[in-house]
TIRO-2110 file (N, C-alpha, C; in Angstrom, 1 decimal):
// TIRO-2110
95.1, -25.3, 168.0, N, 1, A
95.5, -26.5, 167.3, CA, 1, A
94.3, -27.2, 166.7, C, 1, A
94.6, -27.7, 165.4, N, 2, A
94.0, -28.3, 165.0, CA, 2, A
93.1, -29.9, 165.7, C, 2, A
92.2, -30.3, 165.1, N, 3, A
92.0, -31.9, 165.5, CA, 3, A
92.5, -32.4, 165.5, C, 3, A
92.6, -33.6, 165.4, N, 4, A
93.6, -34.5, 164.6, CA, 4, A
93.0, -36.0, 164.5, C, 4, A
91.9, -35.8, 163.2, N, 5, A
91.0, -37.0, 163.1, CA, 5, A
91.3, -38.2, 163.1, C, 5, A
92.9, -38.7, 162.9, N, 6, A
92.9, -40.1, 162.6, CA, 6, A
93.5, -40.1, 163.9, C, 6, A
94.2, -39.6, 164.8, N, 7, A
94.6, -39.7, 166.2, CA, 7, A
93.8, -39.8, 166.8, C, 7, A
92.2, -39.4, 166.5, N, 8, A
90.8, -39.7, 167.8, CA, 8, A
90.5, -41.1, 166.6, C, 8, A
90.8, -41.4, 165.5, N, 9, A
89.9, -42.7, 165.3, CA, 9, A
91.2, -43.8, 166.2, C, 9, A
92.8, -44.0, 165.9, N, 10, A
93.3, -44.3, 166.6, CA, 10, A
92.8, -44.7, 168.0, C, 10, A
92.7, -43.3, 168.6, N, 11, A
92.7, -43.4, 170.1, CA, 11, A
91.2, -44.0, 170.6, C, 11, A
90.7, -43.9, 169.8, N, 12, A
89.1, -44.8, 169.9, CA, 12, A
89.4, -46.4, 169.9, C, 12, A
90.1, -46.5, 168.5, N, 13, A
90.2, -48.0, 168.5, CA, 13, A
91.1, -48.5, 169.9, C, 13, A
92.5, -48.0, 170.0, N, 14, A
93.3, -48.4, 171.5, CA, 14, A
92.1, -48.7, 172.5, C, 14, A
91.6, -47.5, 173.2, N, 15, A
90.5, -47.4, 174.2, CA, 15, A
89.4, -48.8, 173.8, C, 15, A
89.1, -49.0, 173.0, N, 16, A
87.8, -50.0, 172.8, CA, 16, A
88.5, -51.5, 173.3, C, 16, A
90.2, -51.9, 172.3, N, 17, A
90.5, -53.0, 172.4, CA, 17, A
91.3, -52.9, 174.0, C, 17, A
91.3, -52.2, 174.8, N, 18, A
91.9, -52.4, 176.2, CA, 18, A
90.4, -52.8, 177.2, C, 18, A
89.3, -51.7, 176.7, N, 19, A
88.0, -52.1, 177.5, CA, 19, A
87.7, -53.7, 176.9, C, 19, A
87.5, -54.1, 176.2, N, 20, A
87.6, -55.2, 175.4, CA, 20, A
88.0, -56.6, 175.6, C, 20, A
89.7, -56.3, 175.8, N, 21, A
90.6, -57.4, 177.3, CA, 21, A
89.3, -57.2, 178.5, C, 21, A
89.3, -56.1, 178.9, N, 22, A
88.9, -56.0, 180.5, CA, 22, A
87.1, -56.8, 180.6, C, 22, A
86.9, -56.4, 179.5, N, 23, A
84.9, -57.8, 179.2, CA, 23, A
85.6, -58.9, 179.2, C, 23, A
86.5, -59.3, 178.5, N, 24, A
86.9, -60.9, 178.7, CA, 24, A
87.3, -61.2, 179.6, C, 24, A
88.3, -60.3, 180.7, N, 25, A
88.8, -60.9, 181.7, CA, 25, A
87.5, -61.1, 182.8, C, 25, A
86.7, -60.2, 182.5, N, 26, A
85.9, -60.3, 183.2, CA, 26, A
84.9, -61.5, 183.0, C, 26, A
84.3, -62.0, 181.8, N, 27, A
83.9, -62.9, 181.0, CA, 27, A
84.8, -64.5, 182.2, C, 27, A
85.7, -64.6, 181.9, N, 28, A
86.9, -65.3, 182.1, CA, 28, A
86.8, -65.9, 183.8, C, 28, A
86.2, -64.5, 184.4, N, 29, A
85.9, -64.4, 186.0, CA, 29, A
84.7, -64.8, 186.3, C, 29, A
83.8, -65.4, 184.9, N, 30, A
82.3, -65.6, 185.8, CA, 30, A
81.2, -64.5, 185.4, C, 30, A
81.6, -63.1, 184.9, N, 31, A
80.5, -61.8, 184.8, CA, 31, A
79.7, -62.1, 183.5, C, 31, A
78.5, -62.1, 183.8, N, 32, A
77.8, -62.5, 182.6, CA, 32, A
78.0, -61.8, 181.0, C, 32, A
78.6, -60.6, 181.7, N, 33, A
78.3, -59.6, 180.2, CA, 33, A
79.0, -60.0, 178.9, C, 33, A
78.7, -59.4, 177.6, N, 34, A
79.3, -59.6, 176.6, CA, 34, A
78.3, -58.9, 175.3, C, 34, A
79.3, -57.9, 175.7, N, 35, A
78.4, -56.7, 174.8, CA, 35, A
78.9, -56.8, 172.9, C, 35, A
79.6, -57.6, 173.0, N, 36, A
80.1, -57.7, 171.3, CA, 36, A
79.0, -58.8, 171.0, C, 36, A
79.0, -60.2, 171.6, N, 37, A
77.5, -60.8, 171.3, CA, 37, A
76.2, -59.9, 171.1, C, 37, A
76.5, -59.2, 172.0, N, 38, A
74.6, -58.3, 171.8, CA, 38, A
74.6, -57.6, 170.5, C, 38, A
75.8, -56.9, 170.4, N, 39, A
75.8, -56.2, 169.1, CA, 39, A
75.8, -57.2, 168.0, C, 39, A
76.7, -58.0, 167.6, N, 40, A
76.6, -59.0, 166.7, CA, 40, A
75.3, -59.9, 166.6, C, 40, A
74.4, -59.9, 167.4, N, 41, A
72.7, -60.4, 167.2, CA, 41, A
71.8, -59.4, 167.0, C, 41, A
72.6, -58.0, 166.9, N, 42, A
71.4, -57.2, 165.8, CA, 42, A
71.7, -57.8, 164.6, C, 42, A
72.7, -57.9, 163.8, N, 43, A
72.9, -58.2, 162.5, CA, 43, A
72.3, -59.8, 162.3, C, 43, A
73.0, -60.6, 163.1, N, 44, A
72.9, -62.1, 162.5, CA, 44, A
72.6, -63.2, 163.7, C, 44, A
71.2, -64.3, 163.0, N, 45, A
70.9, -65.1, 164.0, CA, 45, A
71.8, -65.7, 164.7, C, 45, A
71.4, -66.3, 166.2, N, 46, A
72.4, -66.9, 167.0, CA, 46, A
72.9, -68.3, 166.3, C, 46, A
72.0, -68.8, 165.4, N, 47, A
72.4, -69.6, 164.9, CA, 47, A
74.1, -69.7, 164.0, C, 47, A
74.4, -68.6, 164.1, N, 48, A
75.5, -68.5, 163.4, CA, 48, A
76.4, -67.9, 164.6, C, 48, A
77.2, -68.4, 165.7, N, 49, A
78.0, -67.8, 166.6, CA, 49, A
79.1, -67.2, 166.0, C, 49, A
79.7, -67.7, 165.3, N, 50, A
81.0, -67.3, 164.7, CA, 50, A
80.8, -65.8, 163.6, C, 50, A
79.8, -65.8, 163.8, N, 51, A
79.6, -64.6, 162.4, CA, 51, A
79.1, -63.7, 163.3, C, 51, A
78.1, -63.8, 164.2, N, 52, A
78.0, -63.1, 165.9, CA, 52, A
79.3, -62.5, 165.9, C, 52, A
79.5, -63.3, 166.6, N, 53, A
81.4, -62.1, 167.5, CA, 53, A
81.8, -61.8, 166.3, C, 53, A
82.1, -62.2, 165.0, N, 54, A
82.8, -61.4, 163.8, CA, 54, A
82.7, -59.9, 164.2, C, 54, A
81.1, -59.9, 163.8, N, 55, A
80.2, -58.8, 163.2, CA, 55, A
80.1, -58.0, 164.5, C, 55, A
80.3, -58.4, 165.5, N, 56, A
79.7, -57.7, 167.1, CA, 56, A
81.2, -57.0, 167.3, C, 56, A
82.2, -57.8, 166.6, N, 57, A
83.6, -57.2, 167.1, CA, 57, A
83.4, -55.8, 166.0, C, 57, A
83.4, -56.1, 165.0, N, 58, A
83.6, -55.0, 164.4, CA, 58, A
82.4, -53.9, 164.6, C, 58, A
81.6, -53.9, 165.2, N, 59, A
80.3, -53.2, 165.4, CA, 59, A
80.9, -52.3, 166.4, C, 59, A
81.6, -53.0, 167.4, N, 60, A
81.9, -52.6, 168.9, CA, 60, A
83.1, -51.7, 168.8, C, 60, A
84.7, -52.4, 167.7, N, 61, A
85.3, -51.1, 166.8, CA, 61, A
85.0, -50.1, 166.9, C, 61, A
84.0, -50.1, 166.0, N, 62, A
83.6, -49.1, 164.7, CA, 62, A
82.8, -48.2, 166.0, C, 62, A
82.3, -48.1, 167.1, N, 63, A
81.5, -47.3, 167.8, CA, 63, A
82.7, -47.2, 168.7, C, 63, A
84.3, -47.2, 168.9, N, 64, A
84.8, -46.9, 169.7, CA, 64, A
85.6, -45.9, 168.6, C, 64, A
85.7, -46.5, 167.5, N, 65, A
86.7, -45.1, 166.6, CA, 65, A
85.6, -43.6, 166.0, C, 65, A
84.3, -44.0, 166.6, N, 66, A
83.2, -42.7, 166.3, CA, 66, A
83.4, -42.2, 167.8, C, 66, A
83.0, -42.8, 169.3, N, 67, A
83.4, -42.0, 170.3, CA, 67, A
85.0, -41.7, 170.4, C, 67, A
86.1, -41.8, 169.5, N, 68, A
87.7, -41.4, 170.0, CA, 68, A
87.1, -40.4, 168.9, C, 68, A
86.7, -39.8, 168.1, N, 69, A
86.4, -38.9, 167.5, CA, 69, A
86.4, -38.0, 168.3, C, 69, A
84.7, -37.7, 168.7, N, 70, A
84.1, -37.4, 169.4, CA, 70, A
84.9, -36.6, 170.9, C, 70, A
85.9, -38.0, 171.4, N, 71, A
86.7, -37.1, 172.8, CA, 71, A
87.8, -36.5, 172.2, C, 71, A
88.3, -36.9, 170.9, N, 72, A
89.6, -35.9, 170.3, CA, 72, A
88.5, -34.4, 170.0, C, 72, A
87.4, -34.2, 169.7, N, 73, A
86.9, -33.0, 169.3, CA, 73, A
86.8, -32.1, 171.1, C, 73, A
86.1, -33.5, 172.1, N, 74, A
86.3, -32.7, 173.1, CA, 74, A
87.2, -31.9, 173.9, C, 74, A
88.4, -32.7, 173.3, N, 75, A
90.0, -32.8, 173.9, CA, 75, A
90.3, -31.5, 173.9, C, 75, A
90.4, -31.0, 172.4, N, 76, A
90.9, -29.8, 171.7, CA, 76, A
90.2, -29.0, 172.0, C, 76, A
89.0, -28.9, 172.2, N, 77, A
88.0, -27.2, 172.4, CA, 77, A
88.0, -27.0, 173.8, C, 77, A
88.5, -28.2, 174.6, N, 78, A
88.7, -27.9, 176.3, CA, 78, A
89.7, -27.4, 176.6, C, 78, A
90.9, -27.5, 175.4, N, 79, A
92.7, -27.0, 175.4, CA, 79, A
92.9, -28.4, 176.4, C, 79, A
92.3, -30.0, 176.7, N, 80, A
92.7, -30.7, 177.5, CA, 80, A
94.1, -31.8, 176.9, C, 80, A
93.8, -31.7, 175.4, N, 81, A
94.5, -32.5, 175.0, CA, 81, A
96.4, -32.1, 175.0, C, 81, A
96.7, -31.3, 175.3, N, 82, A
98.0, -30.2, 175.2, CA, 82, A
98.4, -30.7, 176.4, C, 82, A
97.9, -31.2, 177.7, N, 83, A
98.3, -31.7, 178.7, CA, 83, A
98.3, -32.9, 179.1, C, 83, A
99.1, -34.0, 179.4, N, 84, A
98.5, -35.6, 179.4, CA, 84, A
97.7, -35.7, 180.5, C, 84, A
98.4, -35.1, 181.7, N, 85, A
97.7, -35.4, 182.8, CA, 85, A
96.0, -34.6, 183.0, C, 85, A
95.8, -33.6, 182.1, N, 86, A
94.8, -32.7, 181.7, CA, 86, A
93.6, -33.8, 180.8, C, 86, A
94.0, -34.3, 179.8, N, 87, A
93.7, -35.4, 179.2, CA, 87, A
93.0, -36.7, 180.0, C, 87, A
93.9, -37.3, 180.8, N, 88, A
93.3, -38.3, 181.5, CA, 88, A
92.4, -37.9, 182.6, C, 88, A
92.5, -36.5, 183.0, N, 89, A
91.2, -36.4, 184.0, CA, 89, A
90.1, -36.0, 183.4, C, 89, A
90.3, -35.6, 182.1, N, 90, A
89.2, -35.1, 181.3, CA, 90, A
88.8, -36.6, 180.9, C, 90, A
89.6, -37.3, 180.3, N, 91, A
88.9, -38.5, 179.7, CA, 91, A
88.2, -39.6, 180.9, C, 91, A
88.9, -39.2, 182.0, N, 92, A
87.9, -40.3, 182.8, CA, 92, A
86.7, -39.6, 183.4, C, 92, A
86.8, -38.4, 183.6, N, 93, A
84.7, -38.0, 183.4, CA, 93, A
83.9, -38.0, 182.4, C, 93, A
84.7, -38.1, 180.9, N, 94, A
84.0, -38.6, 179.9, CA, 94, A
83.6, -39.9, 179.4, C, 94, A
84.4, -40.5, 180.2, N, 95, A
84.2, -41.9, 180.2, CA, 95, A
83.2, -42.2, 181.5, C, 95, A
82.8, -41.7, 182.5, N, 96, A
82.0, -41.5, 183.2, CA, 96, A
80.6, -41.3, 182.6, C, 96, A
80.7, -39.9, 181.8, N, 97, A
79.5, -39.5, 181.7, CA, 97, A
78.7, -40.7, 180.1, C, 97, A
80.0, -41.0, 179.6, N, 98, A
79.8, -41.8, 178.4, CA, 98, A
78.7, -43.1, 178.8, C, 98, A
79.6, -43.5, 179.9, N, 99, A
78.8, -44.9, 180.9, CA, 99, A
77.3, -45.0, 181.0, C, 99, A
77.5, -43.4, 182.0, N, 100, A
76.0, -43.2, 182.4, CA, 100, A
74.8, -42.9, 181.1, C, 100, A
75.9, -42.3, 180.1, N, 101, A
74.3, -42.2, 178.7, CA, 101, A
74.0, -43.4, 178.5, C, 101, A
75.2, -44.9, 178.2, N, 102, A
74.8, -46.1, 177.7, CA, 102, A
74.2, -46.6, 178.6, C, 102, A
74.4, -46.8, 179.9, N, 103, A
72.9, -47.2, 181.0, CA, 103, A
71.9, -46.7, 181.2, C, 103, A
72.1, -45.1, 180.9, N, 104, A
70.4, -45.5, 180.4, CA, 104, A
69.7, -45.5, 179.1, C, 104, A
70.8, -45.8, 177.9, N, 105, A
70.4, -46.6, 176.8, CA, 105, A
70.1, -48.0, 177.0, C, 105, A
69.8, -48.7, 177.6, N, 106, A
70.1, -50.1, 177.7, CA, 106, A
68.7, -50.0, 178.7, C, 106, A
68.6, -49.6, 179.2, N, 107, A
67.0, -49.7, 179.5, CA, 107, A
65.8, -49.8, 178.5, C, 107, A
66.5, -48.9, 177.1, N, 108, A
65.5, -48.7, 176.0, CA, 108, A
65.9, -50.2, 175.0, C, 108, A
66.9, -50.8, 175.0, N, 109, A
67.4, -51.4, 174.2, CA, 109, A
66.7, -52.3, 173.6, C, 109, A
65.8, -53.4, 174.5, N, 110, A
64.8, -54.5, 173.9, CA, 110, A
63.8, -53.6, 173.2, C, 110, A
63.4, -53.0, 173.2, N, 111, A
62.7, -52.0, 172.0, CA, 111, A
63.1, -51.6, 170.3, C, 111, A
64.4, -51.9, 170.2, N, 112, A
65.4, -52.1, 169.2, CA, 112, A
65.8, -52.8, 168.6, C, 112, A
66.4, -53.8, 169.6, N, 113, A
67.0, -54.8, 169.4, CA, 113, A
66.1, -56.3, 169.2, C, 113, A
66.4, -56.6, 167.7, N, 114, A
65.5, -58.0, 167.6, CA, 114, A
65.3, -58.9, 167.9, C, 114, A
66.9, -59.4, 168.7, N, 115, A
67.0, -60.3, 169.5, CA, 115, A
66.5, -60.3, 171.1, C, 115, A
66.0, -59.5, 171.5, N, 116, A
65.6, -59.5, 172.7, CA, 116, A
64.2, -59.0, 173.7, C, 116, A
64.5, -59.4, 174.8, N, 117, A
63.1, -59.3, 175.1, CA, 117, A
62.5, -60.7, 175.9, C, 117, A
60.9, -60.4, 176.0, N, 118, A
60.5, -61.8, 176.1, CA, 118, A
60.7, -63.0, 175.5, C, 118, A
60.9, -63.6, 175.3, N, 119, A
60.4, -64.7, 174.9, CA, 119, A
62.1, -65.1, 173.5, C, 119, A
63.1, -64.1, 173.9, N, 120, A
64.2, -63.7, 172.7, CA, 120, A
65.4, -64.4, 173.6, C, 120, A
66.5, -64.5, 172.4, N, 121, A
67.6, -65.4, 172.8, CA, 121, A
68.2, -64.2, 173.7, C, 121, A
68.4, -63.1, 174.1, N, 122, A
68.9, -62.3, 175.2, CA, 122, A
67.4, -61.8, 175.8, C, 122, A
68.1, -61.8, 177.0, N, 123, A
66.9, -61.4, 178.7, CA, 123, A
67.0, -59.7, 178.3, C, 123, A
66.4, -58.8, 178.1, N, 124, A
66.5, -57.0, 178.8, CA, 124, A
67.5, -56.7, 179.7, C, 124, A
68.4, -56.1, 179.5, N, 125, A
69.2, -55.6, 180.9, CA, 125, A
68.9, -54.7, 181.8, C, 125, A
67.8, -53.9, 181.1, N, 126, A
67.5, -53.0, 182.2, CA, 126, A
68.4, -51.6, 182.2, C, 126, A
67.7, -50.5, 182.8, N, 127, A
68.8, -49.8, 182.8, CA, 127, A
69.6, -50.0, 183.5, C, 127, A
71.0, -49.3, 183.2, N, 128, A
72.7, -49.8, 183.6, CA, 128, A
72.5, -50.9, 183.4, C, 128, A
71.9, -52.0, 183.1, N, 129, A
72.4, -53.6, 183.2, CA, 129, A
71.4, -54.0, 184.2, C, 129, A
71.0, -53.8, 185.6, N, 130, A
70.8, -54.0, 186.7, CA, 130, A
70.1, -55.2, 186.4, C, 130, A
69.8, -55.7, 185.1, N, 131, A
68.9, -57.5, 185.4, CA, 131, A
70.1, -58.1, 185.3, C, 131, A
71.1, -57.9, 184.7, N, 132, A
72.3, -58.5, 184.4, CA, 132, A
73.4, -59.1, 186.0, C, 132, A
72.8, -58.4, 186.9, N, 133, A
73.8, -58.1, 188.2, CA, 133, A
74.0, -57.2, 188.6, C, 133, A
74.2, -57.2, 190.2, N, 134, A
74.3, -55.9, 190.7, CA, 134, A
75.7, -55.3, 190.6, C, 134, A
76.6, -55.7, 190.3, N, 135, A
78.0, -55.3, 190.0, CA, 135, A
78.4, -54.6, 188.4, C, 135, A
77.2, -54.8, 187.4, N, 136, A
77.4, -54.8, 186.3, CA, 136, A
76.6, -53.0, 186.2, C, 136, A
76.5, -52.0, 187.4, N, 137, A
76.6, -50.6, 186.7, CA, 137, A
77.7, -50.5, 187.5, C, 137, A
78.3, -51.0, 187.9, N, 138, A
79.5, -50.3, 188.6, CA, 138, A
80.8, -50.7, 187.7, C, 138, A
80.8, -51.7, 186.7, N, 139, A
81.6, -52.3, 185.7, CA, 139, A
81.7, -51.2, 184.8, C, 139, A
80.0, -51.2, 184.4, N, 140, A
79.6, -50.2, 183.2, CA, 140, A
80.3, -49.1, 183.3, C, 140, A
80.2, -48.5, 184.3, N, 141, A
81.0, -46.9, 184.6, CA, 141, A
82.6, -47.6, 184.1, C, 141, A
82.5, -48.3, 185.1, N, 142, A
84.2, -48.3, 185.4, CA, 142, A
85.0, -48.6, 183.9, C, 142, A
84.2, -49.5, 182.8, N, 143, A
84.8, -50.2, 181.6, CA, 143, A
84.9, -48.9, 181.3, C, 143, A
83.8, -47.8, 181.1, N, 144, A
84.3, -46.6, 180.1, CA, 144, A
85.0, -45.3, 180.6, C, 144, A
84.8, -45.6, 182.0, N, 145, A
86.4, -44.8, 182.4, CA, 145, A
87.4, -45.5, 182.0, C, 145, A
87.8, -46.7, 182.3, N, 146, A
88.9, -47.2, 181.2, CA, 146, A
89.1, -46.9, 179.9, C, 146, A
87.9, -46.9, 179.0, N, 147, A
88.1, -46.6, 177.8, CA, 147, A
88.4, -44.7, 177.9, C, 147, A
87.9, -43.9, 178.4, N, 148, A
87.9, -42.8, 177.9, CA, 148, A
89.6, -42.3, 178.6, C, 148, A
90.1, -42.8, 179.5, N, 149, A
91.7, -42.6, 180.4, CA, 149, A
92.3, -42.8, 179.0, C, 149, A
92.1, -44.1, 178.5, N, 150, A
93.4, -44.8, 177.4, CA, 150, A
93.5, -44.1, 176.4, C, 150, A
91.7, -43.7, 175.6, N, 151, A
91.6, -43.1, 174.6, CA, 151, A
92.5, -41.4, 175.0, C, 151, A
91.7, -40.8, 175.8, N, 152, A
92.2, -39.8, 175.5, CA, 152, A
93.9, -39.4, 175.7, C, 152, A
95.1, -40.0, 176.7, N, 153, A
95.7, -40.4, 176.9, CA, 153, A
96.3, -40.0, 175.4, C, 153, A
96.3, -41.3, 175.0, N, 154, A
96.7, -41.8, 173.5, CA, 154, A
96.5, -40.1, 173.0, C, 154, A
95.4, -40.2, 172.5, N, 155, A
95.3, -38.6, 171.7, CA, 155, A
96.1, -37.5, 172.5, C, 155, A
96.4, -37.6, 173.4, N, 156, A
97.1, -36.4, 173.9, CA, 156, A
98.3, -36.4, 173.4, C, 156, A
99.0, -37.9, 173.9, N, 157, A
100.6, -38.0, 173.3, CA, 157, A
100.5, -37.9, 172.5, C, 157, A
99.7, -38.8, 171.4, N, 158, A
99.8, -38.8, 169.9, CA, 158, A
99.6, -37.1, 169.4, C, 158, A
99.1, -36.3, 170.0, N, 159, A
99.0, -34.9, 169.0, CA, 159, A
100.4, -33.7, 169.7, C, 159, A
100.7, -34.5, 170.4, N, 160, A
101.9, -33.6, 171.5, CA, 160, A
103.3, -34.1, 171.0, C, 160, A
103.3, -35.6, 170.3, N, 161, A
104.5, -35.9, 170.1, CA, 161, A
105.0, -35.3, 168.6, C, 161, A
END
């Protein structure tokens, strides 16, 4: 079977805006994180908050409908997408392993990122997060097992129905 590219951009976007609720609820609870801010301060000073989250939402999108790509290409060459329940155990070790690449991206990140650092309106998180809190690599995994279950999920039914 073929891919089915706008079902992995679909199933990327679903997956992003469920992990998305889950930063706010969590946000909501007290956890410092808020990874749409971080991305929206590579683009635009904090001086402008409202153009921040604009720009951080759609940044944060747009990199969940390139990974629903990505797990619809995985889906299909594993034969995992043809099965739901095959699907969601495939997507929550990809969302596993997705976690653990972006923690230890985030160790590199003040190196990048303009906003941050010493002396910058965001602190370094460190890899997984760990300056952020000690709860916040066990979040990190767990947000993109959430995202990679829903995404792939979605792509399964959506290419099965």
């Amino acid at each position: 079977m073929e891919i089915s590219w706008i079902h992995g951009v679909l199933a990327g976007i679903l997956g992003t805006a469920l992990m998305t609720l889950a930063i706010v609820a969590g946000r909501l609870m007290g956890l410092a994180t808020d990874m749409v801010r971080v991305l929206g301060l590579f683009f635009v000073p904090e001086t402008r908050p409202k153009q921040v989250y604009a720009l951080g939402l759609v940044v944060h999108f747009l990199f969940g409908a390139f990974f629903g790509i990505i797990y619809a290409i995985l889906l299909t060459v594993t034969g995992a997408a043809f099965f739901v329940g095959a699907a969601a155990a495939y997507g929550a070790v990809f969302g596993a392993a997705h976690g653990a690449a972006l923690g230890l991206a985030l160790g590199a990140l003040p190196a990048v990122h303009p906003r941050m650092g010493s002396g910058q309106v965001l602190a370094p998180p460190g890899f997984f997060g760990r300056n952020i809190g000690l709860g916040m690599p066990v979040g990190l995994i767990l947000l993109h097992i959430v995202y990679g279950v829903a995404a792939s999920v979605f792509y399964s039914v959506s290419v099965l129905g």
